[in-house]
C-alpha positions as CSV (number, residue, x, y, z in Angstrom):
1,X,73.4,-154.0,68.3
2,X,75.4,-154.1,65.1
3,X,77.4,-150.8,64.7
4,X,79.1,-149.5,62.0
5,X,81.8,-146.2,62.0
6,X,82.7,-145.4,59.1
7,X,85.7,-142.8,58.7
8,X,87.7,-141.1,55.5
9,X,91.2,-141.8,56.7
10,X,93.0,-144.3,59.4
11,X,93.0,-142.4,62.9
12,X,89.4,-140.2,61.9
13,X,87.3,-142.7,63.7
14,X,89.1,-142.8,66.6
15,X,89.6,-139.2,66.9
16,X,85.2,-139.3,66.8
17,X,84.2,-142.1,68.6
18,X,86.3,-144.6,69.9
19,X,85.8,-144.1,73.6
20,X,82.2,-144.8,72.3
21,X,82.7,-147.9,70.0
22,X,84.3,-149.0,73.0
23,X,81.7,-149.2,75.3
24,X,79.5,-150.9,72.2
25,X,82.2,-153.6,72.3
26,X,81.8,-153.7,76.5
27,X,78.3,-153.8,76.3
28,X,78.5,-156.9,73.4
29,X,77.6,-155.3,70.5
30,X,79.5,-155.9,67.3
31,X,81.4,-152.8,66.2
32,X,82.9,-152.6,62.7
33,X,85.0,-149.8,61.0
34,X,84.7,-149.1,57.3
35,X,87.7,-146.3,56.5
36,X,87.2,-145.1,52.7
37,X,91.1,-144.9,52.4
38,X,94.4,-145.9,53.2
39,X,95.5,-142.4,53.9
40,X,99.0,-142.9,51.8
41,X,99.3,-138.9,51.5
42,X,99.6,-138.4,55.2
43,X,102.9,-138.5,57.0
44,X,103.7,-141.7,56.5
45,X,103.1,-144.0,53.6
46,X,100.1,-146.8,53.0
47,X,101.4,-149.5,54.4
48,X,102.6,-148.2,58.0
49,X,99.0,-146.2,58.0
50,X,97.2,-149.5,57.4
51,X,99.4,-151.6,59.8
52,X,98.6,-149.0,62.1
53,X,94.7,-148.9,61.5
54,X,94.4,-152.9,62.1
55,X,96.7,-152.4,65.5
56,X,93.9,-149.6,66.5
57,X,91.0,-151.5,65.4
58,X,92.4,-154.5,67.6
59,X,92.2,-152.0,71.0
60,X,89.5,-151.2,70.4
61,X,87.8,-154.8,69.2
62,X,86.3,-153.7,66.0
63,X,86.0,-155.7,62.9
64,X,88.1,-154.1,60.4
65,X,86.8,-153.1,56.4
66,X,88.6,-151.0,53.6
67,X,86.7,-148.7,51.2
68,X,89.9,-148.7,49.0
69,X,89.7,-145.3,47.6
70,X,92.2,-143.1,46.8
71,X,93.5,-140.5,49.5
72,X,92.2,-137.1,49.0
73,X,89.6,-138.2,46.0
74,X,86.9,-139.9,47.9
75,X,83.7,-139.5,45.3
76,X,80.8,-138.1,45.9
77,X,78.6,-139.7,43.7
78,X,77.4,-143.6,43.7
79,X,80.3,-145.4,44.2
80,X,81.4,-143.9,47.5
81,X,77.7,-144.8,48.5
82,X,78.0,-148.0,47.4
83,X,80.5,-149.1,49.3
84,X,79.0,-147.5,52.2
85,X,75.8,-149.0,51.5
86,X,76.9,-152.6,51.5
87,X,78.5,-152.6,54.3
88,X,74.8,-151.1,55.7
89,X,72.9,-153.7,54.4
90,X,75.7,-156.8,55.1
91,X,76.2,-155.7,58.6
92,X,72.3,-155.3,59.6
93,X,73.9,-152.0,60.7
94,X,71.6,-150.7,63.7
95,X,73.6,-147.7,64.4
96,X,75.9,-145.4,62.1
97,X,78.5,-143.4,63.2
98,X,80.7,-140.8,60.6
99,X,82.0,-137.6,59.6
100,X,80.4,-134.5,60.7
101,X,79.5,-133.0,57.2
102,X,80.7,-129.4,58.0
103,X,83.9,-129.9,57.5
104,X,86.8,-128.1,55.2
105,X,88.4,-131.5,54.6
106,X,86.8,-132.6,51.1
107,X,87.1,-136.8,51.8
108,X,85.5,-136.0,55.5
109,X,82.2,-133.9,53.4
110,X,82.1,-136.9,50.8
111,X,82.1,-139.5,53.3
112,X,79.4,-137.9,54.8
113,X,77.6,-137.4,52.8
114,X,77.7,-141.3,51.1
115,X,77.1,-142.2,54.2
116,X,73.9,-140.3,55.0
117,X,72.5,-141.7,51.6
118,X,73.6,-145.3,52.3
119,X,71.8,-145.2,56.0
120,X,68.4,-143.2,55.1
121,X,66.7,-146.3,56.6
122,X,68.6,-146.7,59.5
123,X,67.6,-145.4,63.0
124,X,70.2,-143.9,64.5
125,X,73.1,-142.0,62.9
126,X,76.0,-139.7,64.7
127,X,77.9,-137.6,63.5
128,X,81.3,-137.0,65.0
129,X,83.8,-133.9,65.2
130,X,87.0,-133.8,63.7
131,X,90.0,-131.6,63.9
132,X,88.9,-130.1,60.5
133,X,84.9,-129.6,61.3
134,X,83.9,-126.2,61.2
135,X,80.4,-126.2,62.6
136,X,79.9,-128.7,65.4
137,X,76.5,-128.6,67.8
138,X,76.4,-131.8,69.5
139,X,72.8,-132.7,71.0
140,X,73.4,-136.4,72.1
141,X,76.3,-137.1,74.6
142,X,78.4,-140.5,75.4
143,X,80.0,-141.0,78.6
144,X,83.3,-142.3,77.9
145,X,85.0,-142.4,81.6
146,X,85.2,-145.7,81.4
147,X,86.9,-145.5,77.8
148,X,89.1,-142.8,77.5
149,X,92.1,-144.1,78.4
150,X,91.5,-146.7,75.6
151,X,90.6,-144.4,73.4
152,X,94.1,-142.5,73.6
153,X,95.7,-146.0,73.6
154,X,93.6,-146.5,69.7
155,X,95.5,-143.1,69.0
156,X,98.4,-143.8,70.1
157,X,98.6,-147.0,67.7
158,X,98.3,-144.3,65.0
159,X,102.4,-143.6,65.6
160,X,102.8,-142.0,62.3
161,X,99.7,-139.3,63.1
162,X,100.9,-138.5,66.6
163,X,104.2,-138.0,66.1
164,X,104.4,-136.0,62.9
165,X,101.0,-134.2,62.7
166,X,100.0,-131.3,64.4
167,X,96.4,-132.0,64.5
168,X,96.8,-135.1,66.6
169,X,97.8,-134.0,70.2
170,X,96.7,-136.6,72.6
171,X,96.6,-134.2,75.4
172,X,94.6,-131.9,73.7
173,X,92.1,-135.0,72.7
174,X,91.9,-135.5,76.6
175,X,91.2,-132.2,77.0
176,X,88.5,-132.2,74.8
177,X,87.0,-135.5,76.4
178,X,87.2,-133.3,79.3
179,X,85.1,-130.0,77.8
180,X,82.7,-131.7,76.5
181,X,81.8,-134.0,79.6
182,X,81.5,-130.6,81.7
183,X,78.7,-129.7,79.1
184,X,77.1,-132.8,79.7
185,X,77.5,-133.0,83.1
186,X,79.5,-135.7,84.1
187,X,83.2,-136.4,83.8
188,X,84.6,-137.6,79.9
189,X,82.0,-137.6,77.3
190,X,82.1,-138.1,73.6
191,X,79.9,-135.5,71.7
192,X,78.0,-136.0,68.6
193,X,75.3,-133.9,66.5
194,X,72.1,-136.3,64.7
195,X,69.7,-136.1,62.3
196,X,68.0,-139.0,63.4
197,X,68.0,-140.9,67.0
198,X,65.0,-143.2,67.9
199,X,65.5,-143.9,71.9
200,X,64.1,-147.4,72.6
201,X,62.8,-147.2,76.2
202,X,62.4,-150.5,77.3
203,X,61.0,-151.6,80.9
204,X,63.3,-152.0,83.6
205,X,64.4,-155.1,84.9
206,X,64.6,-154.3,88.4
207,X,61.1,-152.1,88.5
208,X,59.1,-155.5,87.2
209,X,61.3,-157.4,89.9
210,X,61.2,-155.2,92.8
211,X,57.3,-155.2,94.0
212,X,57.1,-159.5,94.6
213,X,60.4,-158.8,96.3
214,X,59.1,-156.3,98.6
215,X,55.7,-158.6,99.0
216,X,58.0,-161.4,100.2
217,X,59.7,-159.2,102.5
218,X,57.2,-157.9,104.2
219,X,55.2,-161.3,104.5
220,X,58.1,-163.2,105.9
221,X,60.8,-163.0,108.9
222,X,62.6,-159.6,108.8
223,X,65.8,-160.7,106.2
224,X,69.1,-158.3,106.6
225,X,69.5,-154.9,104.3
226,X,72.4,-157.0,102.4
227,X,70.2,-159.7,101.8
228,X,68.1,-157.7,100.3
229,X,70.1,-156.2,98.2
230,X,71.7,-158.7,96.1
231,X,68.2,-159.7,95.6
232,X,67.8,-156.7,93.6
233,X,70.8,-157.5,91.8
């Protein structure tokens, strides 16, 4: 799949979903990251934020694009849109990822709300929490176990964010992973609310490949359990 996350500041997609783009990249889909600004009003200025962006985009093996707007004055209107919706359309985007759009921070609502316009025709869009969301009911889970750790590594790229902003706590991130994979029932999960998911179900490779195995089994000389196994396989 091509999958696009697109965040309003460096360090907002990885707060959202990077356990998750993660495990697109381990699976062998192409993940790329479209952040609207260079966040120059935060802690530290533009070009540390940015270095620290392209280190964080290289954990986690995403392609890296800039919307170029300014901090804190992300528009609403059809440039913000635009931007979004090329990188749609250029990128065959299959799934979206952004800002949930309840949120007090005003780049996070425009954000999401250019990209919800730019990927009306696309299939599957998630919206992520951030520290700033104010009404979050996630309906669609993703186990990040696997991707956790990596995920705090992405953060921890984000020096400038960790060390001088109170909203980034890389415990309390953790934490979180930790909460929300209780309410899904395993260990870590990512959580995210959607408007739109298709689910694909596709046949199973081992259901069409298991009844001539268990025909040849039973018509020839009694083969070990192992044997069998890795047949499976």
């Amino acid at each position: 799949m091509h999958v696009l996350a697109v965040g309003a500041h460096p360090d907002d997609i990885e707060l959202g979903c990077a356990g998750a783009l993660m495990r697109h990249v381990a699976a062998g889909d192409q993940v790329t990251m479209l952040v609207m600004t260079s966040g120059d009003r935060g802690p530290q200025g533009a070009r540390s934020r940015v270095s620290e962006q392209k280190e964080a985009s290289r954990i986690i093996g995403a392609q890296l694009l800039w919307g170029h707007f300014d901090d804190g004055a992300i528009p609403t209107g059809r440039e913000s849109v635009s931007i979004v919706d090329s990188a749609v359309r250029d990128l065959h985007a299959d799934v979206v990822y952004v800002h949930a759009p309840d949120d007090s921070h005003q780049d996070h609502v425009a954000t999401s709300l250019a990209t919800a316009a730019a990927a009306r025709r696309t299939a599957r869009i998630l919206y992520y929490q951030s520290p700033s969301t104010t009404k979050f009911q996630p309906n669609v889970f993703v186990d990040v176990e696997e991707t956790v750790s990596g995920k705090i590594d992405a953060l921890r790229a984000h020096w400038s964010q960790v060390t001088q902003c109170q909203f980034v706590d890389l415990e309390a991130v953790e934490a979180g992973c930790r909460y929300w994979g209780n309410r899904a029932r395993i260990t870590y999960a990512e959580p995210f609310e959607t408007p739109r998911f298709v689910w694909d179900i596709v046949p199973s490779v081992a259901k069409t490949v298991a009844p001539p195995l268990m025909e040849q089994a039973e018509s020839a000389d009694p083969v070990p359990m192992a044997r069998v196994t890795s047949l499976h396989r």
